[in-house]
C-alpha positions in Angstrom: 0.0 0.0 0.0 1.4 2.9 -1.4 0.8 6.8 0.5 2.2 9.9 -1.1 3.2 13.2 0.3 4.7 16.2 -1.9 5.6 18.1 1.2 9.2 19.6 1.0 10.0 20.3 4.7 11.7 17.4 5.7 9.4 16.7 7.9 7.4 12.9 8.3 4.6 12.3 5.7 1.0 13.2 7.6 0.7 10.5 10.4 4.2 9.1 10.4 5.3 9.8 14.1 8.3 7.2 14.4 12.4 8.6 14.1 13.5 7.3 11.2 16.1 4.4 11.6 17.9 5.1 8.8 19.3 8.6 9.6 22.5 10.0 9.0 22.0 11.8 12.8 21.6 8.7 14.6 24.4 7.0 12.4 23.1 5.8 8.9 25.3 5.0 6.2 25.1 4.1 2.7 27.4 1.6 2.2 27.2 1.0 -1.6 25.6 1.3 -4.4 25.7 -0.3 -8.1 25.8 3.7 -10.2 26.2 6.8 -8.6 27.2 8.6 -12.1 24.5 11.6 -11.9 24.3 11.8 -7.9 26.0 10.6 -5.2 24.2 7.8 -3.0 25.0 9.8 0.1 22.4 12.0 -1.2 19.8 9.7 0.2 20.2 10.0 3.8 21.0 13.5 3.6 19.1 15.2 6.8 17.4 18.0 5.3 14.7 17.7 2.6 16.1 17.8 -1.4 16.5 21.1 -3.0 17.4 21.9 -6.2 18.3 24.7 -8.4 17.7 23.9 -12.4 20.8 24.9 -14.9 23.8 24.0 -12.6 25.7 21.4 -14.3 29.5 19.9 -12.9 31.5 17.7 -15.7 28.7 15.0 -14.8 25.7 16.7 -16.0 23.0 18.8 -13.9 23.7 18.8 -10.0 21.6 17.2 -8.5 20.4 17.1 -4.6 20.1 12.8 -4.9 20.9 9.4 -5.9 21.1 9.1 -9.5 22.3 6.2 -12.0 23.2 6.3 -15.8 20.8 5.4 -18.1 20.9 1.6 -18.7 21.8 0.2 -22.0 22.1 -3.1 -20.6 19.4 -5.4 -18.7 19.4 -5.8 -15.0 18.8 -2.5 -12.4 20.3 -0.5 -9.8 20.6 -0.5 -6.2 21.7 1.1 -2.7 22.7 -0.9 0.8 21.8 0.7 3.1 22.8 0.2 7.2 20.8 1.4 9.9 21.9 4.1 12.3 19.6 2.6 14.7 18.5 -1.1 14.2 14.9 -1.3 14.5 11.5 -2.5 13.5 10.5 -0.6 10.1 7.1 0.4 10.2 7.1 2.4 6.8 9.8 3.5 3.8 10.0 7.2 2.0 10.7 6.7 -1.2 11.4 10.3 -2.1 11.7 11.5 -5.5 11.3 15.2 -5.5 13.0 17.0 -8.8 12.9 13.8 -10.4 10.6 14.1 -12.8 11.6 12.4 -16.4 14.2 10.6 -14.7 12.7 9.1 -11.9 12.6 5.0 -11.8 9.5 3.6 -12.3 9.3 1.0 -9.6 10.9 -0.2 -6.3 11.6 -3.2 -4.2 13.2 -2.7 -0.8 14.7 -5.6 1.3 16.1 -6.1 5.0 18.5 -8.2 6.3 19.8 -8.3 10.1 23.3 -9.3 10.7 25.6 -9.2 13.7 28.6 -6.8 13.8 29.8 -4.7 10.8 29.6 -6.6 7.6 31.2 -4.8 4.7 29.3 -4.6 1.2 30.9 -8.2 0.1 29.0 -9.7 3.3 26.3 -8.5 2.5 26.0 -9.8 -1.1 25.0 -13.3 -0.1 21.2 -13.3 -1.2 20.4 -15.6 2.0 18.6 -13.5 5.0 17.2 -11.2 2.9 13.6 -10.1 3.3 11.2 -8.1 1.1 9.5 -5.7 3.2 8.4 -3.5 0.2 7.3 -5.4 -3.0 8.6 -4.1 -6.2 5.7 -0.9 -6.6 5.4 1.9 -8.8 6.9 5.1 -8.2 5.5 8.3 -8.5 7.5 11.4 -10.1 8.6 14.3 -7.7 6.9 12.9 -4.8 7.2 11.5 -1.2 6.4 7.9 -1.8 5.2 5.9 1.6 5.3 2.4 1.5 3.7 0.6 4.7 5.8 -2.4 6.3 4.1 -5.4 8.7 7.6 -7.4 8.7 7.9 -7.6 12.9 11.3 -7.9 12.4 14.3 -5.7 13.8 17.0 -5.2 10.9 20.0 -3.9 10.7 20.5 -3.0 6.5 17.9 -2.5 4.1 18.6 -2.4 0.2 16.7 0.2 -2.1 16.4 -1.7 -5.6 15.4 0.9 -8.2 13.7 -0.2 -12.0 15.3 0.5 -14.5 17.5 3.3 -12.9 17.0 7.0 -12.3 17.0 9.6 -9.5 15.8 8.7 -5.7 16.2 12.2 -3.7 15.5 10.2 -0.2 15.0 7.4 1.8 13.7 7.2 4.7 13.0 4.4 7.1 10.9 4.9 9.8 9.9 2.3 12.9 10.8 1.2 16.3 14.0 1.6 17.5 15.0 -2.0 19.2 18.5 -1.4 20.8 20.8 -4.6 21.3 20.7 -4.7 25.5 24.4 -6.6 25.6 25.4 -3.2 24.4 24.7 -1.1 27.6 25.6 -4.2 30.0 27.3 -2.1 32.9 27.6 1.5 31.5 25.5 4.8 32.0 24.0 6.1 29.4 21.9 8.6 28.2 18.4 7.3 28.8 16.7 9.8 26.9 18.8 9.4 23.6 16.7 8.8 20.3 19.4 6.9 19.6 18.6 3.8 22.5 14.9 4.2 21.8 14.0 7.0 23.9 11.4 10.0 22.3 10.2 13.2 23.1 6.5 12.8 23.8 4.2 16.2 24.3 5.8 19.9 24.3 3.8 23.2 25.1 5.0 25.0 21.8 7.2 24.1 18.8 6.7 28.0 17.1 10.0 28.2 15.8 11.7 24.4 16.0 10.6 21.5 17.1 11.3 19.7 20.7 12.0 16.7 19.1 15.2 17.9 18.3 15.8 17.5 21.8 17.3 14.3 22.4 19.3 13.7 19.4 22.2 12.3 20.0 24.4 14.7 18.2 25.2 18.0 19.0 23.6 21.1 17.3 25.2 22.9 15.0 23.5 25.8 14.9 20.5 27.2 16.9 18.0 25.9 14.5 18.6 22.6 15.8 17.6 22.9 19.1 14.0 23.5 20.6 12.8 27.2 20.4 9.4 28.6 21.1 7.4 31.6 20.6 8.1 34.4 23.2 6.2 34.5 26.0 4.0 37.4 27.8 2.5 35.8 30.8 5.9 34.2 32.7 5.5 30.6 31.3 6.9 28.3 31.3 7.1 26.4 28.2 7.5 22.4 29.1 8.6 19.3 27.4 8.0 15.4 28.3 10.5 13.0 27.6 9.8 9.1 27.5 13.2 7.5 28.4 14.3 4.3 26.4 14.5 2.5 29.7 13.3 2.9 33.1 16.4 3.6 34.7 18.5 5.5 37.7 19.0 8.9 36.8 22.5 10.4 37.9 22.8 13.6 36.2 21.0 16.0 33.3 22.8 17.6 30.9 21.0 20.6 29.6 23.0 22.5 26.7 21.6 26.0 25.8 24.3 25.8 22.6 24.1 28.6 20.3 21.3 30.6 22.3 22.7 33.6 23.1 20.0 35.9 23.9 16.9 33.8 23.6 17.5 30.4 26.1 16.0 30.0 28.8 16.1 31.6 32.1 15.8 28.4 34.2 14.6 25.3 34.4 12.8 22.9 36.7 12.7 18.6 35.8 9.6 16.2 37.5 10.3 12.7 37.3 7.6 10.1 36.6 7.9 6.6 38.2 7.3 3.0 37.2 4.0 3.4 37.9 3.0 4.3 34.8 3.4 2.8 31.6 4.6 4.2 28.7 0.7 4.8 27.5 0.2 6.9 29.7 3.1 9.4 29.2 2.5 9.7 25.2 -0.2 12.5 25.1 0.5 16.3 26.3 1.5 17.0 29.8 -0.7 19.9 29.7 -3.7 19.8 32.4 -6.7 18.8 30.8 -5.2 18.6 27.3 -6.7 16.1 24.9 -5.3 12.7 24.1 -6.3 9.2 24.9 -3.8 8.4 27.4 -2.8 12.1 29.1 0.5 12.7 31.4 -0.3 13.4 34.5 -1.4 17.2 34.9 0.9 19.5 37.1 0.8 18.8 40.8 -0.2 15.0 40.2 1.3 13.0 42.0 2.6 10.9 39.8 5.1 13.6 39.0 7.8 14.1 41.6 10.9 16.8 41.6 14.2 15.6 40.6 15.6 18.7 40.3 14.7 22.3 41.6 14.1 25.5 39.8 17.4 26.1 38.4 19.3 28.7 36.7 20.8 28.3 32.9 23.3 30.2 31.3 23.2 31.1 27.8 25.2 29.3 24.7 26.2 27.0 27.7 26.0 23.2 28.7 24.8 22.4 31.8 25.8 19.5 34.2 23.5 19.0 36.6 23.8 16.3 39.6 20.4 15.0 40.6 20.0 13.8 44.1 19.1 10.5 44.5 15.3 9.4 44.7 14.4 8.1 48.4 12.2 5.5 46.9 14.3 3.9 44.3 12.4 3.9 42.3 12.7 3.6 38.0 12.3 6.5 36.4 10.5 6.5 32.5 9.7 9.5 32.0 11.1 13.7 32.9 8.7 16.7 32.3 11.1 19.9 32.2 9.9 23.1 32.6 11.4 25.8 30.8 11.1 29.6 32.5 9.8 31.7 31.0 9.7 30.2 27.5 11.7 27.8 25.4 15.3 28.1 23.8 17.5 24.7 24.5 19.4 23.0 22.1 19.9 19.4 23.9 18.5 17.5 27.2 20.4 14.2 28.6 19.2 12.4 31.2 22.5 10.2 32.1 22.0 7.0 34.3 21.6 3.6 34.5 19.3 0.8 33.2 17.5 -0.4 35.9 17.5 -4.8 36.1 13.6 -5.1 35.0 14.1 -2.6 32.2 17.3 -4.5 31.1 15.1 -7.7 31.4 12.1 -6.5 29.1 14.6 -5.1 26.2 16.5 -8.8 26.4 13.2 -10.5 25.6 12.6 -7.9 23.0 15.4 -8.2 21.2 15.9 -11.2 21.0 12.0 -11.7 19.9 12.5 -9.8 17.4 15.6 -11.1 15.6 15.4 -12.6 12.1 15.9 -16.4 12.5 18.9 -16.2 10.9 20.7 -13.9 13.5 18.9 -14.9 16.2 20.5 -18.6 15.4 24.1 -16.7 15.2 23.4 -14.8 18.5 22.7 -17.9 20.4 25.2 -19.6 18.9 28.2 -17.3 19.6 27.1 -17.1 22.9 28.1 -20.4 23.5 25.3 -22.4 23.3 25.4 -26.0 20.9 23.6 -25.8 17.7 20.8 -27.8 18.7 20.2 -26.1 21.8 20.5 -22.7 20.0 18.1 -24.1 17.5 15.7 -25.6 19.7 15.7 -22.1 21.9 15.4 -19.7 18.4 12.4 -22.3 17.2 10.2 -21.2 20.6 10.1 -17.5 19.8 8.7 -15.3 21.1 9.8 -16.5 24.3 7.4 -15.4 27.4 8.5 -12.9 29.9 9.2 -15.5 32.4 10.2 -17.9 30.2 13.6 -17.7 32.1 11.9 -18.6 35.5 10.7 -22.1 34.1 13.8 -22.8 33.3 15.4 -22.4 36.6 13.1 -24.8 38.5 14.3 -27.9 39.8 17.5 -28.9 40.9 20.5 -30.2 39.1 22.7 -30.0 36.3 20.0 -30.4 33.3 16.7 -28.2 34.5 13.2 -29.2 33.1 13.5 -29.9 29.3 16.8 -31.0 29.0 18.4 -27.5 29.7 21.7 -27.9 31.5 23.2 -25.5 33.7 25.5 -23.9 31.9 23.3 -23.0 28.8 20.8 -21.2 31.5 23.8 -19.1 32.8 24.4 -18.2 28.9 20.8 -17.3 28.2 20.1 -15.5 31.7 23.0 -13.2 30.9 21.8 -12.7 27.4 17.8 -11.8 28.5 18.8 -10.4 31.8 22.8 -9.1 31.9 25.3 -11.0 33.4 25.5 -11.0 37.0 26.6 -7.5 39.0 29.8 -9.5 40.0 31.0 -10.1 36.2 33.2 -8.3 34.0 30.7 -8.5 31.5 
């Protein structure tokens, strides 16, 4: 099923609310490509939406702001790998061919692979693992083409196969990010980065840019890239929610007013929402009374509790800010900050750690999730025996206490033939090793 969309913003397609997985801000690459005679294949994953001024030519031809291929005098068709800066679950492909108008392919096909580690392009060639998540479908000239995907699978490359050839401005991948837990095993991390999963969820104004610039896990270049709002008359403030990747211990926040000189905010205040809550509930506006199906909590809930007081910011500076440790304990997964009187921040962190349930529920995730392929290879360089790995991969998706079964009864070999050892490998693998190990 085919959507299209001729804005030129950059901005999603209408109802497309997911980061894109492919982006060059979150680490995207294109790896290869069959042609890039006309336009380079970087082109594709280039941020900002395609532009182009007609009558500019290089040695080449016309410059232009995209992928393009020489015409084929031969039979066969062009194509672009593709990795993922963020590994994740596509939920729909841009297809963008703005300016291309009679040199635009005619049709599409997009497949996904997952693989472990960095293959290079010659890895990658192997048809085996591959996946069509986009039949081969017409493409329309100078237009945002959106393509739906139902694959549940997390991948890691996706390859753009164009008919015959011709000009693809961008590509865009959107979906669920699905970080690999074994990653973060024993570290602090940001656990608001878009880059782990985590997503900025309701703001009180996004006049001038957007708060979903917030949490990106580069750093802005220029004031347009962070989060500004409309001035205000009546004291404020402007406010933002943040759903964190994972429930976690926060440590420290990191707010950077980069490259607002004379228009960031004054100060700052951060609530902290608890465990108690599921993710549901924090995905509308934290606004009292504000519509949405699942609202935040209004102010003074109290499902909202400081983590840090009013506090004052500097401008064109970053911020470190210690937070003082909850007296419950408790997980936090989600920060609403309040921004006096109105809004001009370029980043927010919220350093800490994953807490052991959170680590627990993105194990089961990911490994849920994998192609059968990887998720064979995963098992398997973990240590465990072929048939084992096999046997384990074949009962996907695994129950969130699938674990627990397995650790009943005494013994070397646990109910259904499971020894020991090979529950140590997959408890560390669904859960994190134990707080003792080295990792």
């Amino acid at each position: 099923m085919t959507a299209v969309s001729d804005a030129r913003d950059g901005r999603p397609a209408a109802g497309i609310t997911q980061p894109d997985l492919a982006s060059r801000w979150l680490g995207g690459s294109v790896i290869a490509a069959s042609d890039e005679s006309f336009g380079e294949k970087e082109n594709l994953l280039t941020p900002a939406a395609a532009a182009f001024e007609p009558g500019h030519y290089s040695h080449r031809g016309e410059i232009v702001d995209g992928w393009e291929t020489k015409r084929r005098r031969e039979r066969g068709h062009d194509w672009a790998l593709i990795r993922l800066g963020a590994p994740g679950v596509v939920t729909s492909v841009e297809v963008d061919t703005s300016f291309f108008t009679g040199n635009h392919p005619e049709s599409c096909l997009i497949e996904a692979c997952g693989r472990e580690g960095y293959p290079s392009p010659a890895e990658l060639a192997d048809p085996a693992g591959w996946t069509v998540i986009v039949p081969r479908s017409p493409l329309a000239a100078d237009t945002r083409n959106t393509f739906g995907v139902t694959d549940p699978c997390r991948y890691t490359h996706l390859r753009l196969s164009i008919f015959p050839d011709g000009g693809v401005a961008r590509l865009r991948a959107h979906g669920h990010i699905v970080p690999d837990p074994r990653q973060l095993d024993g570290l602090t991390i940001d656990l608001a980065s878009e880059r782990h999963g985590g997503a900025v969820v309701a703001s009180s104004d996004d006049f001038y840019t957007s708060a979903r610039l917030l949490n990106r896990p580069d750093t802005a270049r220029s004031m347009g890239e962070g989060w500004e709002t409309r001035r205000r008359r009546d004291g404020g403030p402007d406010h933002v929610v943040i759903r964190l990747a994972f429930p976690g211990h926060v440590r420290q926040l990191i707010v950077d007013t980069a490259h607002f000189k004379y228009n960031a905010s004054a100060e700052i205040a951060v609530q902290a929402c608890g465990e108690g809550r599921t993710a549901g509930d924090i995905r509308a506006s934290a606004a009292a009374g504000s519509a949405g199906p699942e609202p935040a909590p209004p102010t003074g809930s109290p499902d909202w509790a400081p983590l840090l007081g009013r506090t004052r910011l500097q401008p064109d500076t970053r911020h470190v800010l210690p937070v003082p440790a909850a007296s419950d304990g408790q997980p936090v997964t989600a920060i609403r900050l309040d921004a006096f009187p109105d809004g001009g921040i370029s980043r927010v962190r919220v350093i800490g750690s994953v807490s052991p349930g959170a680590r627990r529920q993105a194990g089961y995730r990911w490994l849920n999730s994998l192609p059968a392929g990887q998720a064979l290879r995963c098992l398997a360089d973990a240590g465990l025996p072929a048939d084992l790995a096999a046997a384990v991969a074949g009962q996907r998706p695994l129950a969130a206490h699938w674990l627990d079964g397995l650790r009943e009864g005494p013994g070397s070999v646990r109910p259904g033939g499971m020894p020991d050892g090979a529950i140590r490998i997959l408890t560390a693998m669904l859960a994190g090793p134990p707080p003792d190990s080295p990792g």
